[in-house]
C-alpha positions in Angstrom: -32.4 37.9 -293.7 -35.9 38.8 -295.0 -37.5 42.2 -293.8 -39.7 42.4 -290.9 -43.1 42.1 -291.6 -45.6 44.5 -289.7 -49.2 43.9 -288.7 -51.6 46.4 -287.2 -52.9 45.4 -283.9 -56.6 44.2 -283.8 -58.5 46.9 -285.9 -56.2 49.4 -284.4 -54.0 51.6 -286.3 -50.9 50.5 -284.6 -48.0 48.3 -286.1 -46.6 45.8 -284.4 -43.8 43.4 -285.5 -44.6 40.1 -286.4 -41.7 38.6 -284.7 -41.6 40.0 -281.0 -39.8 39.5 -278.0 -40.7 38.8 -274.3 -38.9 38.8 -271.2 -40.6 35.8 -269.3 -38.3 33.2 -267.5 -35.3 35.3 -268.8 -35.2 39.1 -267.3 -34.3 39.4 -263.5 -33.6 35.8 -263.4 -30.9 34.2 -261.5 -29.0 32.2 -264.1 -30.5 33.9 -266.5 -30.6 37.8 -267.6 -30.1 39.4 -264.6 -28.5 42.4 -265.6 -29.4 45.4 -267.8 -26.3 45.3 -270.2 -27.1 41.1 -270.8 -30.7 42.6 -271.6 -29.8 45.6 -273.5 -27.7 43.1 -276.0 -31.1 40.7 -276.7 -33.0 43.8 -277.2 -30.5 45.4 -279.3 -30.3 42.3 -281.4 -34.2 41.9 -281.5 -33.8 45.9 -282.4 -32.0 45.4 -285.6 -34.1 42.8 -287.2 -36.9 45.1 -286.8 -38.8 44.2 -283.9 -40.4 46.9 -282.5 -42.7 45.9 -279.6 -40.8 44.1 -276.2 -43.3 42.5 -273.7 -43.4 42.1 -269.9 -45.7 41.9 -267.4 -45.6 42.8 -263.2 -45.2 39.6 -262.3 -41.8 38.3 -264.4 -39.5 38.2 -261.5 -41.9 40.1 -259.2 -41.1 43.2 -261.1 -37.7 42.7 -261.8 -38.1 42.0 -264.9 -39.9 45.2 -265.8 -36.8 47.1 -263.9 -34.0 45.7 -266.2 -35.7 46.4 -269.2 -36.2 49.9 -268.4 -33.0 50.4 -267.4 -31.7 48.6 -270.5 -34.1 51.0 -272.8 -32.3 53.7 -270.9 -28.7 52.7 -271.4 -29.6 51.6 -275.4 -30.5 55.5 -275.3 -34.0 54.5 -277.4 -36.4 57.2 -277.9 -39.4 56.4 -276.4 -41.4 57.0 -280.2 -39.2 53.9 -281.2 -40.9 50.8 -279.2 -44.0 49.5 -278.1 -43.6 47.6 -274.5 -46.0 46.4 -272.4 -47.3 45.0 -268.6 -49.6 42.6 -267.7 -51.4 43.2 -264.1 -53.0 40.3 -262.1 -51.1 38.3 -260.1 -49.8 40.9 -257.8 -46.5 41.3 -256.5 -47.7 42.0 -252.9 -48.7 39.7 -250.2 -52.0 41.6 -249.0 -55.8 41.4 -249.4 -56.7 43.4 -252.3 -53.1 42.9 -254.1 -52.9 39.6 -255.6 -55.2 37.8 -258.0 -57.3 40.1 -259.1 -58.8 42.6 -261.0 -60.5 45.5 -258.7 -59.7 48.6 -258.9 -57.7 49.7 -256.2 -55.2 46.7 -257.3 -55.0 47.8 -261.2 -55.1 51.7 -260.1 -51.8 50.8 -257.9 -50.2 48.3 -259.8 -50.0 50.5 -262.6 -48.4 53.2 -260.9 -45.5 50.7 -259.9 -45.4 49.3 -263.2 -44.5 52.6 -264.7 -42.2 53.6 -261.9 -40.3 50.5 -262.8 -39.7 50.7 -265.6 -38.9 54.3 -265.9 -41.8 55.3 -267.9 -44.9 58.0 -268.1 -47.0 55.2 -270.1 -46.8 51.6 -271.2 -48.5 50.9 -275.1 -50.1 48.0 -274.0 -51.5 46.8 -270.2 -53.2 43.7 -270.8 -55.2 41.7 -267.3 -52.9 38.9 -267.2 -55.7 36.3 -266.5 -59.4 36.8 -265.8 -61.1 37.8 -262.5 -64.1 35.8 -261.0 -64.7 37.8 -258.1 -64.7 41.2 -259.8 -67.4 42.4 -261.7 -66.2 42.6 -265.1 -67.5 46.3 -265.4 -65.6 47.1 -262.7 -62.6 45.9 -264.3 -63.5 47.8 -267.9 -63.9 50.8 -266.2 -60.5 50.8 -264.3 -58.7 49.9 -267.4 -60.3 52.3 -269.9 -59.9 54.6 -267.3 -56.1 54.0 -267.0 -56.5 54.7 -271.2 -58.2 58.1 -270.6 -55.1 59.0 -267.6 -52.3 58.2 -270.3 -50.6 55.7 -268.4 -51.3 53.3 -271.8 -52.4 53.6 -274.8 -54.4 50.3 -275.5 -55.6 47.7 -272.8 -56.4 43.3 -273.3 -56.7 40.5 -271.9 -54.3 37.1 -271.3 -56.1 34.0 -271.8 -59.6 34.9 -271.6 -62.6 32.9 -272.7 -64.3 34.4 -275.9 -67.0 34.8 -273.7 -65.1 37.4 -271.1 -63.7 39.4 -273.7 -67.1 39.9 -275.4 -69.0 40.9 -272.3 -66.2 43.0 -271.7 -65.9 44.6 -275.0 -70.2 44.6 -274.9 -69.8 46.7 -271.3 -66.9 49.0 -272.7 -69.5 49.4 -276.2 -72.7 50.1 -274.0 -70.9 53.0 -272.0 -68.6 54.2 -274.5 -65.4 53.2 -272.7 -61.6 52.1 -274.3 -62.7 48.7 -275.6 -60.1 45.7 -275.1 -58.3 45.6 -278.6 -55.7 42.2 -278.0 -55.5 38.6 -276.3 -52.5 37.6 -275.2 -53.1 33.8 -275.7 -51.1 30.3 -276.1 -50.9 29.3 -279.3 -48.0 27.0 -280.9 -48.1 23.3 -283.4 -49.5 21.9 -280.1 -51.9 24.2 -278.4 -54.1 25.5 -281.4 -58.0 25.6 -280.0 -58.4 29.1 -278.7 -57.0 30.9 -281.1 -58.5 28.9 -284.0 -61.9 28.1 -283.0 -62.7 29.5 -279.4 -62.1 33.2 -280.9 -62.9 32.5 -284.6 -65.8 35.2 -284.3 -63.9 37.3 -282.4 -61.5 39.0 -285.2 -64.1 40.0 -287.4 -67.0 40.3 -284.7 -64.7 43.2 -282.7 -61.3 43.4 -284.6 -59.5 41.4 -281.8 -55.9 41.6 -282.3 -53.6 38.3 -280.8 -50.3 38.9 -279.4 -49.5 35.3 -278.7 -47.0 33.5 -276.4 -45.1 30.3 -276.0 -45.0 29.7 -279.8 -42.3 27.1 -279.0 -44.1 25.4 -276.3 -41.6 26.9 -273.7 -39.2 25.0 -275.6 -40.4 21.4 -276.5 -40.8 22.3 -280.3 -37.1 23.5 -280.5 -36.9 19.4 -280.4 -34.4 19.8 -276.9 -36.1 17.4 -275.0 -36.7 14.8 -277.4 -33.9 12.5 -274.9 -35.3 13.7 -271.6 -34.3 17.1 -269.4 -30.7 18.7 -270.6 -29.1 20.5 -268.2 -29.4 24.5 -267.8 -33.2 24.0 -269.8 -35.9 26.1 -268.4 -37.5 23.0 -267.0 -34.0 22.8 -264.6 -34.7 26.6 -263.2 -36.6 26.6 -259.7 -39.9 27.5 -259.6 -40.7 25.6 -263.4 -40.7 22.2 -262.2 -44.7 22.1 -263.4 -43.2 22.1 -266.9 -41.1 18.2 -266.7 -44.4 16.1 -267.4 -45.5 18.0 -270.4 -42.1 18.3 -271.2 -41.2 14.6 -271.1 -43.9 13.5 -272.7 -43.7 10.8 -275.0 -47.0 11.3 -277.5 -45.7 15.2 -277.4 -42.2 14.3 -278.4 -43.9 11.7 -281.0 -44.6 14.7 -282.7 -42.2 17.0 -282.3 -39.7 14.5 -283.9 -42.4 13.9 -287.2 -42.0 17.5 -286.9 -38.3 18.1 -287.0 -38.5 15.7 -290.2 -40.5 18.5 -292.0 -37.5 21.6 -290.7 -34.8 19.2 -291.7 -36.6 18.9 -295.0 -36.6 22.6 -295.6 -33.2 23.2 -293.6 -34.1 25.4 -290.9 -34.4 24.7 -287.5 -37.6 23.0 -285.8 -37.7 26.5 -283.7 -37.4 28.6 -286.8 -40.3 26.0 -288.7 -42.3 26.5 -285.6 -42.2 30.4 -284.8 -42.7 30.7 -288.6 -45.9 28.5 -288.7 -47.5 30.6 -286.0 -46.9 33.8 -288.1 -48.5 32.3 -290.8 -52.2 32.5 -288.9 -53.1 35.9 -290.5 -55.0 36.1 -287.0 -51.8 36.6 -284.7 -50.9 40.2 -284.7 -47.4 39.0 -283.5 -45.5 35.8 -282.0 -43.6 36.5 -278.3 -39.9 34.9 -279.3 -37.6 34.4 -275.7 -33.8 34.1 -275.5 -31.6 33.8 -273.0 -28.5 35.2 -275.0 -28.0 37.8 -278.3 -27.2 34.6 -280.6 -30.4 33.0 -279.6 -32.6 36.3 -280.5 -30.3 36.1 -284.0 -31.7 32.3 -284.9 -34.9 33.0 -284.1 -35.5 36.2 -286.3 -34.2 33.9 -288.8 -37.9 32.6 -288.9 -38.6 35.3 -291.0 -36.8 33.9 -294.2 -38.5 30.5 -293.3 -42.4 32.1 -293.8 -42.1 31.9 -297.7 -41.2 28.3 -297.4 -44.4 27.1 -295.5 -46.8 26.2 -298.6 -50.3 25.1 -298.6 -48.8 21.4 -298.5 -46.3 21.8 -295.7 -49.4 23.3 -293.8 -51.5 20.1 -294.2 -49.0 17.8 -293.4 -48.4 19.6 -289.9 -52.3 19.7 -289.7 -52.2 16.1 -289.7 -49.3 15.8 -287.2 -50.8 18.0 -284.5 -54.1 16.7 -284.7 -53.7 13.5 -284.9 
């Protein structure tokens, strides 16, 4: 298998992998990873291809999630100089005013206490706001998270699916007071769902150096071709909670081209999951894709994207341009 490739984060001096891996819809979940040892195998695996940063966030499995994969950094004995993890704070895990949806700070000043005491750790890398905040000022917001920068409880803060215009008014407010600007965006991107990152934040990278760490590259799963016949069973579609995802899932202009798509993997003979987390790396704009598995194997195939980079000329590019757009 090729090498890893690392990519510094935004215009900060910090390397991330280019092939990452997240814990959503697996860690803490029933029927899923619940345990610390199944976790501690998929991190081990992602480990020794050469992934360095994990990601999480407060609300995977209302903090259970963060739980087993501290406790499987701890029984992997990892140093803590050896991996980058992260949180995402928004959503809340408590019922109460104040505690859920939002971005104040009493929430993020208590949330990331928790976060840390979950996981085991004196700091998280990266603490992103896991979606934006309408009702809190946004200086509000950039002065609780640059001040949870100055505190040590992380070293770099972003933002999750932001408009370009939130992250430069934050980035502006953070400038204008001399505060920890945001550095990353943890958005979508994938074959399918290309706008933000190409043209929404196009003057965003060289404007302020925004790094992407971006998620769902697979399109939580319809671009490993899976659902081209309808719904198999044990898919994430089946799990509770993630019935939302059937229509998009099922849908027959989606799964038009996912199957042109598969033609192009079949071509090059890798897998249409390999073809697609490879063709997100490709965007010299995304710091680093988010990979999910449910098992060690899984992690295995999907690192194997790494070999399928080199393969994804100029040509193969355009003819997936005129596939997604069309």
């Amino acid at each position: 298998m090729s090498e890893m490739e690392y990519r510094r984060l935004g215009r900060s001096g910090l390397q991330v992998s280019v092939l990452s891996f997240g814990s959503w819809v697996t860690f803490g979940k029933k029927d899923q990873l619940e345990t610390a040892k199944e976790a501690a195998e998929c991190l081990s695996a992602a480990k020794d291809a050469g992934v360095n940063f994990f990601d999480n966030a407060e609300a995977y499995s209302a903090g259970e999630s963060e739980r087993v994969m501290g406790q499987a950094f701890r029984d992997l004995g990892w140093k803590r100089h050896e991996y980058i993890v992260s949180t995402k704070l928004f959503w809340g895990i408590h019922d109460e005013i104040n505690m859920k949806n939002t971005l104040n700070r009493k929430y993020l000043s208590q949330a990331i206490d928790a976060s840390l005491e979950r996981f085991g750790l004196d700091f998280v890398d990266l603490v992103y706001c896991h979606r934006a905040d309408p009702k809190t000022p946004i200086e509000e917001t950039v002065w609780a998270m640059s001040d949870m920068i100055t505190q040590g409880k992380a070293l770099y803060w972003g933002t999750s699916e932001w408009t370009a215009d939130e992250i430069r008014a934050a980035y502006d407010i953070a400038d204008r007071h001399n505060l920890h600007k945001p550095l990353m965006e943890q958005p979508q991107y994938n074959i399918l769902w290309r706008e933000r990152v190409e043209k929404e934040y196009a003057r965003l990278y060289e404007d302020i150096g925004l790094g992407t760490t971006i998620w769902s590259p697979l399109s939580s799963g319809l671009l490993t071709g899976k659902y081209m016949n309808g719904i198999p069973e044990g898919s994430r579609a089946t799990l509770p909670g993630y019935e939302w995802l059937k229509g998009m899932l099922t849908d027959e202009g989606r799964n038009k081209k996912v199957a042109d798509l598969k033609v192009i993997a079949d071509e090059l003979g890798v897998t249409l999951a390999q073809f697609a987390l490879a063709w997100c790396a490709k965007n010299p704009h995304v710091s680093t894709v988010i990979t999910g598995a449910s098992n060690a194997d899984q992690v295995r195939e999907n690192m194997k994207a790494l070999d399928v980079m080199p393969l994804i000329t100029k040509e193969i590019m355009d003819r997936v341009d005129i596939i997604s757009f069309f």
